[in-house]
C-alpha positions in Angstrom: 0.0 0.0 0.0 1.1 3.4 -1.0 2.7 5.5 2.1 0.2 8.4 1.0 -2.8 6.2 1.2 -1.5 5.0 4.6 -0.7 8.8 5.7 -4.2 9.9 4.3 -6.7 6.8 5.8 -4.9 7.3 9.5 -6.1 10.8 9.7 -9.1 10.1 8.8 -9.2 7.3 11.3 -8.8 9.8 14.2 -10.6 12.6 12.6 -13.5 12.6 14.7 -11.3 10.7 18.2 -9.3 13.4 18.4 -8.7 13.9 22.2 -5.6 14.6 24.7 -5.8 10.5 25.1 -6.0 9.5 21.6 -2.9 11.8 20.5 -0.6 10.1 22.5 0.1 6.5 24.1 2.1 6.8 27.3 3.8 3.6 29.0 1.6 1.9 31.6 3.9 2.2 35.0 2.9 -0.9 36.4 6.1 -2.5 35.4 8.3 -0.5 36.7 6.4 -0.3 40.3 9.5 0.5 42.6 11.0 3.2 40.2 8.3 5.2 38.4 10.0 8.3 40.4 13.3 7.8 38.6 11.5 6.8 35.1 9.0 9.2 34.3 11.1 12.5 34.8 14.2 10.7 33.2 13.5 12.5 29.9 15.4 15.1 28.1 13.3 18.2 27.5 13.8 17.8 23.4 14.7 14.6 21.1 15.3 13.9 17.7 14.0 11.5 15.3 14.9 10.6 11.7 11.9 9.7 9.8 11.4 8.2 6.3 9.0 5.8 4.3 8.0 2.6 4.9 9.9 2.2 8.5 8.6 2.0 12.1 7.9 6.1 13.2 7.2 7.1 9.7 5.6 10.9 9.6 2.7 11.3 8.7 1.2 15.0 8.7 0.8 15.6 12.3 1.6 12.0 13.5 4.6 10.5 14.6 3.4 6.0 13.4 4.3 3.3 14.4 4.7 -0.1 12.4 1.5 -1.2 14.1 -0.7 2.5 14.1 0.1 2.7 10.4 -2.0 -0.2 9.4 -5.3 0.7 8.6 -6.9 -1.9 10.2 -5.0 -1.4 13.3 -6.6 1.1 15.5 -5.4 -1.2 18.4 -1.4 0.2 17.4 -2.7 3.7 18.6 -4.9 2.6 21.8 -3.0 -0.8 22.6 -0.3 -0.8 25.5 2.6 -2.8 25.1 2.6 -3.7 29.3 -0.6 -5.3 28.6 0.4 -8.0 26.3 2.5 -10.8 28.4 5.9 -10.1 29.5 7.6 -12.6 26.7 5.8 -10.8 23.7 7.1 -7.4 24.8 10.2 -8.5 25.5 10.6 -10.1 21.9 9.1 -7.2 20.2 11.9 -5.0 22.0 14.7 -7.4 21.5 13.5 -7.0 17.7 13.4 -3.3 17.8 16.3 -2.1 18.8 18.5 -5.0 16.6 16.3 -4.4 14.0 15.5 -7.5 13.2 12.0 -8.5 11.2 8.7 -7.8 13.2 5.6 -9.0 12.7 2.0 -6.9 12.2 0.8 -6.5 16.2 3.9 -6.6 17.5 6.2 -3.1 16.1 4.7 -1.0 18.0 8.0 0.9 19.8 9.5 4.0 17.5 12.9 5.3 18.5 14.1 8.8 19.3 17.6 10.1 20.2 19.3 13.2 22.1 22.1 12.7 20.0 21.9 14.6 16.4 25.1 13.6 16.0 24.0 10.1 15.7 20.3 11.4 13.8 22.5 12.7 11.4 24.5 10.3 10.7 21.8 7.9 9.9 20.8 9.9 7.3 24.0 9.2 5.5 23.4 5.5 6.1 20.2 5.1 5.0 21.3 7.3 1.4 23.7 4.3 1.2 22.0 1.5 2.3 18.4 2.0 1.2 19.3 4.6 -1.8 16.7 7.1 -0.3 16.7 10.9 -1.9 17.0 13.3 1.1 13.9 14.6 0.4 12.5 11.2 1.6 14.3 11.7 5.5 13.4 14.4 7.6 14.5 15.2 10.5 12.2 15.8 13.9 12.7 17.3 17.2 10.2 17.3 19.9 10.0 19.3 23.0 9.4 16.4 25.6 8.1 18.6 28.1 4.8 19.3 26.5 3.9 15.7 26.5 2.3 13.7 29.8 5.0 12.0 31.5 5.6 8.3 30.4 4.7 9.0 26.7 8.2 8.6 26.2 10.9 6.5 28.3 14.7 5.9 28.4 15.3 2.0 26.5 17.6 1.1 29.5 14.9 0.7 31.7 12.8 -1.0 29.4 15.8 -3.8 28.6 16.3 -3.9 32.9 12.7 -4.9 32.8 12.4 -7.5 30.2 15.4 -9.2 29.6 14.7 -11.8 31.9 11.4 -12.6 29.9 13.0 -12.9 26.6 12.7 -16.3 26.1 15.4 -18.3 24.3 13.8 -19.5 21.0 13.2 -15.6 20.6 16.9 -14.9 20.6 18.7 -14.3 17.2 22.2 -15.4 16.2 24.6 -13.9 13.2 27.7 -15.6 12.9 27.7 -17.0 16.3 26.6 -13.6 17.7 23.9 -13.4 20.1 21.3 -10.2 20.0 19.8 -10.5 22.9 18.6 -7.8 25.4 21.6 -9.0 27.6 24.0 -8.3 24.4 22.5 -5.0 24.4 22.8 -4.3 27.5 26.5 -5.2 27.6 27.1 -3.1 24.4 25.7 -0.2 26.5 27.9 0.1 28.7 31.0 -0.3 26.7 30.3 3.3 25.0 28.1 1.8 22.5 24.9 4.0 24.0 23.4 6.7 21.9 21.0 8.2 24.0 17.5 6.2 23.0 14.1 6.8 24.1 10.6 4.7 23.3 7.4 6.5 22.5 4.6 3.9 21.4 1.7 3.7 19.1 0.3 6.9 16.9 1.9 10.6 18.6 0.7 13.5 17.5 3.5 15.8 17.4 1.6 19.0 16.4 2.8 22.5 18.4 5.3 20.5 19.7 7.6 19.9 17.3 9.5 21.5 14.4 10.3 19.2 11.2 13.5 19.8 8.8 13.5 18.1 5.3 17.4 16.6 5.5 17.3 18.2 1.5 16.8 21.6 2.7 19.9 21.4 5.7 22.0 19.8 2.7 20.8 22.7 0.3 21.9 25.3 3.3 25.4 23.3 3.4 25.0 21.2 6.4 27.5 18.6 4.9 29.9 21.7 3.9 30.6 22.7 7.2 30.9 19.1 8.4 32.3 17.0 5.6 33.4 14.5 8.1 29.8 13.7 8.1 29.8 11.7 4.6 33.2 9.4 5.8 32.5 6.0 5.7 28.2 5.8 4.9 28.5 2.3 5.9 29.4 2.9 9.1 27.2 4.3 12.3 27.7 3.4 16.1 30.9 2.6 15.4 31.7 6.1 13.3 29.8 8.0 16.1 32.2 6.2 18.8 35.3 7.1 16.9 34.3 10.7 16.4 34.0 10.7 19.9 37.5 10.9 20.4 38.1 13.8 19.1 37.0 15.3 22.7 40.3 14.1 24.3 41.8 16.5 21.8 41.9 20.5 21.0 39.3 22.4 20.4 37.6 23.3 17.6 37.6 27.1 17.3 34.8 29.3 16.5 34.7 32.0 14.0 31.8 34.5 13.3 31.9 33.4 9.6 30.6 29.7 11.0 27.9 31.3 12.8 26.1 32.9 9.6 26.5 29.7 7.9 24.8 28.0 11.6 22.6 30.7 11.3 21.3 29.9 8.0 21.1 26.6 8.6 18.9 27.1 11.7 16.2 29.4 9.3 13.9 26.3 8.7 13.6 25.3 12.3 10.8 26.7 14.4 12.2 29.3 17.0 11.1 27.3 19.9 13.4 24.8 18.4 16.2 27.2 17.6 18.5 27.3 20.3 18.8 23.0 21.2 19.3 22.5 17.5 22.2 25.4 17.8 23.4 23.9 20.5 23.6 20.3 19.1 25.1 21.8 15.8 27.7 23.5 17.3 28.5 20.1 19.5 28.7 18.0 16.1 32.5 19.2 17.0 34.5 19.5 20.5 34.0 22.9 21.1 35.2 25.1 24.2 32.0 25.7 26.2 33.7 28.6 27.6 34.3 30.9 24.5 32.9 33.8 24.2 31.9 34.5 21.0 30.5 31.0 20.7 27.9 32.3 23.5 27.4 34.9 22.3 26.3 33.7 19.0 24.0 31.4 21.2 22.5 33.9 22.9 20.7 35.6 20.3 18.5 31.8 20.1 17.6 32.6 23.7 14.4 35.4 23.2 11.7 32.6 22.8 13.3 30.3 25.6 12.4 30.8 29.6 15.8 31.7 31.8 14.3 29.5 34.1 14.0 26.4 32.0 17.1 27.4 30.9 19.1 27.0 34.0 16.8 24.3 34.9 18.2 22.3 37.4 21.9 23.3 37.2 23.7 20.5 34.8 20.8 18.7 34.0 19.4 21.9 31.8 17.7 19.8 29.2 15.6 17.7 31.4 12.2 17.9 33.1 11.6 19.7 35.7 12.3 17.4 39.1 13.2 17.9 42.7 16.7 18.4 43.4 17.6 15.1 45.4 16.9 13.0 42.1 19.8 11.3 40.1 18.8 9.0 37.5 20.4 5.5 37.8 21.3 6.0 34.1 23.6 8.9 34.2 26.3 7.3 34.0 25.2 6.3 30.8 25.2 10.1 30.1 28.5 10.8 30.8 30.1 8.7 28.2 28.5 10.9 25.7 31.1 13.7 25.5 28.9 15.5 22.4 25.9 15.5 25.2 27.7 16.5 28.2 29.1 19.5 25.7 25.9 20.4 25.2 24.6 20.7 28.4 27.0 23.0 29.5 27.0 25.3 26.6 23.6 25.9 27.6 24.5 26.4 30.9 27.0 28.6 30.3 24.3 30.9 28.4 21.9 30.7 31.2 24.4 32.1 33.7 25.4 34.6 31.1 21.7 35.9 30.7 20.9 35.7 34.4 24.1 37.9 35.1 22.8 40.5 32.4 19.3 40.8 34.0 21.2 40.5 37.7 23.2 44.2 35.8 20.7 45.4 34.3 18.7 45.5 37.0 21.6 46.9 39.5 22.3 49.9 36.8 18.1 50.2 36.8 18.2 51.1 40.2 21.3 53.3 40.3 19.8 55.5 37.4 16.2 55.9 39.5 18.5 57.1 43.0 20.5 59.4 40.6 17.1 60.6 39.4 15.6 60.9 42.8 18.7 63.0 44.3 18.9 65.3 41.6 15.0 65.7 42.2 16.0 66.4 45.9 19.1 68.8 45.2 16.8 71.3 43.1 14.7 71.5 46.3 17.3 72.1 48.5 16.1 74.8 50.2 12.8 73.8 51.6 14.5 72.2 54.7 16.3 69.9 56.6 14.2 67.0 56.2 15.3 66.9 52.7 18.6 67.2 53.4 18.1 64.0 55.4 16.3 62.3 52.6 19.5 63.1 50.4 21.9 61.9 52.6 20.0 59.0 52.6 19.7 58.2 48.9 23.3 59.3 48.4 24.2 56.0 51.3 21.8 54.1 48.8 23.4 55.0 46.0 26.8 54.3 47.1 25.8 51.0 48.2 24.4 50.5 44.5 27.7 51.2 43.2 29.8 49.2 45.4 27.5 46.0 44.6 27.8 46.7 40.8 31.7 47.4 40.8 31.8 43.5 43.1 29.6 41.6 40.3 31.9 43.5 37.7 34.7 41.7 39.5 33.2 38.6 39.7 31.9 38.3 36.2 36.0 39.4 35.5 36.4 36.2 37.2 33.7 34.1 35.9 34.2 31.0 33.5 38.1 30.8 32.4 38.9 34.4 33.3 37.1 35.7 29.7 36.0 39.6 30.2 32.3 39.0 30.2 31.3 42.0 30.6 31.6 42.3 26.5 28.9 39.9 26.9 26.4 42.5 28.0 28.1 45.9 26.2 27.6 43.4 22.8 23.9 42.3 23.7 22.6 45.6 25.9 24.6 48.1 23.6 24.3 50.9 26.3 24.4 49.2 29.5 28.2 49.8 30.2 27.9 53.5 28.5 25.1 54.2 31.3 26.8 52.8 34.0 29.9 55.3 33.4 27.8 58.4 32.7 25.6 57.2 36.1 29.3 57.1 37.9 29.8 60.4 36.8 26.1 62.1 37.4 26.7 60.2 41.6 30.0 61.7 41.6 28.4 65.4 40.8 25.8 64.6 43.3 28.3 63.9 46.2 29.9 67.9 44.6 26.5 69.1 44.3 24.9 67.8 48.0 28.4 68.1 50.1 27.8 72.6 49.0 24.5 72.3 50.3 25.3 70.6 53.9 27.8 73.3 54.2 25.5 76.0 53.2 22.7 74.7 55.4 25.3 74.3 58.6 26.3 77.9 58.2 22.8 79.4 57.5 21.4 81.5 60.3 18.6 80.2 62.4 
C-alpha cells in the first residue's frame, strides 16, 4: 500500500477521536512499580527522530506511526499498551526493535528517538547508502518532551532492565555466532556503544510541539559543507559516532563569526522554539570550548523565545524535566560517556548564567539611574529644609551601596568561567548598558559635589 494512502486513511481514522488520550500512548507504569519516580522525569526536555518511508515512526502530517498504528486496520497500534500484552511478547518485540530485526503486524509498535543529532544525522547518511533514499524522503524531527504527559516517552535502559529476563530463548537471534539479545545489548551499552535512546509507542501527534527539517533543505543550506566528516564511511554508524567521539580528548575546535552565519542559516527552517537545542547540538557536532565567548554569544541571540528559568533548569541537567533536586537517574552514568551530550549541556548552561548575570546588571544599573534621578529631584529642592537634606543623605548612602555592589559583580563576572571579560557579553547584547553605568558614575559623583555645598551652606545658615 502506497505511504500516502496509509498517511491519508490514518487521519481520517482519528478525525473525529481526536482527544488529549488518543494523541498520545504513554507507557503503563505498572512495570516498573518501585522506580516510576526515577523513570517518568528521566527525559530530556527535546529529542530527535529521523523519519522516512515505509519504516517504524514514519511521519505522517501531524503523526509520529508506528509499524502497528500505520495499518489501517489497526486502530489497536494507537490505543493498545505494550505492558498489557504478556511479558515474553514485549520482550521479543523489544529485543527485535532495537536489533532491528524482522517484526511482525501486532507486535512493532516501539519508535525510536535520540538526544544525539550527532548520531540522527549520521543515519541519514546511512540510510542514502544503504536504502538509496533521496534526502527529500528523510526528515529530521525534534520534539519538546516537556509538552507531552509524563511516560509517553521513556529511556530504553529501563525498558531492557525490565524484560530481559522474559526474553525467552527461541526468541533470541544469532549472526555468525553472535547473540542479540537484550543482555547483548545491554552489555554493548555500557561499553560506550549508548546513543541516548528513548521509546514513544503507538500513533503521537506531534503538532505544536515539534518542528520538522526536510534533510534536502539542511544539505541545500550546506549542512555537509561545514561538516564534511559527516559523509566518511556511509556504511558505518555506532561505530563512526564512537570514533568521532575521540576527538573530545583533543583540541578544540575554534569558533569563528563566519561559521555562525553559515549556523545561522542553517537554523532558518527550524521553528524558534526549536532554535537554540538544534544550535546547541550543531555546534557540539565538534568539541568545542564551552567557555568561548563569541561562541555564546552567537548562542545567545537563540535565547528570546526560551524561559531563563528552563534554561538553568536544574543546574547541569538543563535539558531535562523539571524534578526535585535530590533525584539522580540511575542512568547517568550512561550520560557521561556521551562527551557530544555533556558538551551540550554546558554550553547551555554557560548561556543561562550569562543571561541571568545581564538581567542581575541590568537590573543593578536600573536602580542606580532611579537614585541618581531621585537626588537630583532632591538637590533642586534644596532649600525647603532639613528634612530633605536628610532624605538626600540617605539616597546618596543608597546609591553608594548600588555602586559598590555593581563594581563587586563586575569583578566577579572578570572572574567568571576561564577568566574571559564577560562584561563584553552584556556591552555586545545591551549596547548601552556599560555606556550608562559610566555616565551614572559620573552624574553620583556630581551629586556627592553638588549635595556636600548644600550641607555646608545649610550648617552655616542663620537660624
Amino acid at each position: 500500500m502506497a505511504f500516502d494512502e496509509i498517511s491519508g486513511s490514518f487521519a481520517a481514522l482519528n478525525i473525529q477521536d481526536n482527544t488529549e488520550t488518543q494523541r498520545q500512548l504513554p507507557f503503563f507504569w505498572g512495570p516498573f512499580h518501585a522506580n516510576r519516580e526515577q523513570v517518568a522525569p528521566d527525559v530530556p526536555a527535546f529529542l530527535f527522530r529521523v523519519c522516512y518511508p515505509g519504516f517504524s515512526g514514519m511521519l505522517s502530517g501531524n503523526w509520529i506511526l508506528s509499524q502497528d498504528a500505520a495499518q489501517l486496520d489497526t486502530k489497536l497500534g494507537n490505543q493498545t499498551n505494550m505492558n498489557f500484552r504478556p511479558a515474553a511478547k514485549v520482550a521479543d518485540a523489544l529485543n527485535r526493535h532495537l536489533w532491528w530485526l524482522p517484526k511482525s503486524l501486532g507486535h512493532s509498535n516501539f519508535v525510536s528517538w535520540t538526544n544525539l543529532f550527532l548520531f540522527a544525522l549520521k543515519l541519514v547518511i546511512l540510510l542514502q547508502h544503504y536504502r538509496n533514499l533521496s534526502l527529500k524522503q528523510v526528515h529530521i524531527v525534534i520534539i519538546n518532551t516537556t509538552k507531552f504527559s509524563e511516560l509517553v516517552f521513556v529511556r530504553d535502559a529501563y525498558l531492557i532492565n525490565r524484560y530481559t529476563k522474559s526474553l525467552k530463548e527461541d526468541a533470541i537471534s544469532y549472526k555468525d555466532g553472535y547473540q542479540k539479545s537484550l543482555k547483548t545489548l545491554w552489555g554493548m551499552r555500557q561499553m560506550g556503544y549508548y546513543f541516548g535512546e528513548f521509546l514513544s509507542q503507538g500513533a503521537l501527534c506531534i503538532e505544536g510541539k515539534s518542528s520538522v527539517v526536510c534533510a534536502a533543505e539542511l544539505a541545500r543550506r550546506g549542512i555537509f559543507e561545514l561538516h564534511p566528516e559527516l559523509l566518511e564511511d556511509p556504511t558505518q554508524w555506532p561505530k563512526w559516532v564512537t570514533r568521532k567521539r575521540q576527538q573530545w580528548n583533543r583540541e578544540y575546535a575554534k569558533f569563528h563569526s563566519s561559521q555562525g552565519k553559515q549556523l545561522s542559516d542553517l537554523l532558518a527552517p527550524v521553528s524558534r522554539d526549536f532554535q537554540l537545542p538544534m544550535a546547541v547540538n550543531l555546534l557540539s557536532l565538534q568539541a568545542r570550548d564551552p567557555a568561548d565567548l563569541e561562541l555564546l554569544i552567537f548562542l545567545a541571540q537563540f535565547t528570546e523565545h526560551i524561559d531563563l528559568t528552563t534554561l538553568k533548569h536544574n543546574g547541569d541537567l538543563i535539558w531535562k524535566r523539571r524534578r526535585s533536586l535530590s533525584y539522580e537517574s540511575p542512568y547517568d552514568s550512561l550520560d557521561q560517556t556521551m562527551p557530544e551530550l555533556q558538551q551540550s549541556l554546558t554550553l547551555v548552561k554557560n548561556v543561562a548564567f550569562l543571561l541571568d548575570a545581564k538581567k542581575d546588571f541590568l537590573f543593578l544599573v536600573s536602580r542606580l539611574e532611579n537614585i541618581v534621578k531621585a537626588i537630583s529631584k532632591v538637590y533642586a529642592t534644596t532649600k525647603q529644609g532639613m528634612e530633605k537634606l536628610i532624605l538626600s543623605k540617605s539616597y546618596l548612602r543608597l546609591a553608594n551601596s548600588v555602586v559598590i555592589n555593581i563594581e563587586r559583580f563586575t569583578r566577579k563576572l572578570l572572574l567568571a568561567v576561564d577568566g574571559q571579560l564577560y562584561t563584553i557579553f552584556f556591552l555586545m547584547t545591551n549596547g548601552s548598558a556599560l555606556e550608562r553605568l559610566e555616565r551614572l558614575k559620573q552624574d553620583l559623583k556630581l551629586s556627592r559635589i553638588q549635595l556636600s555645598k548644600y550641607i555646608r551652606w545649610e550648617s552655616s545658615a542663620p537660624t
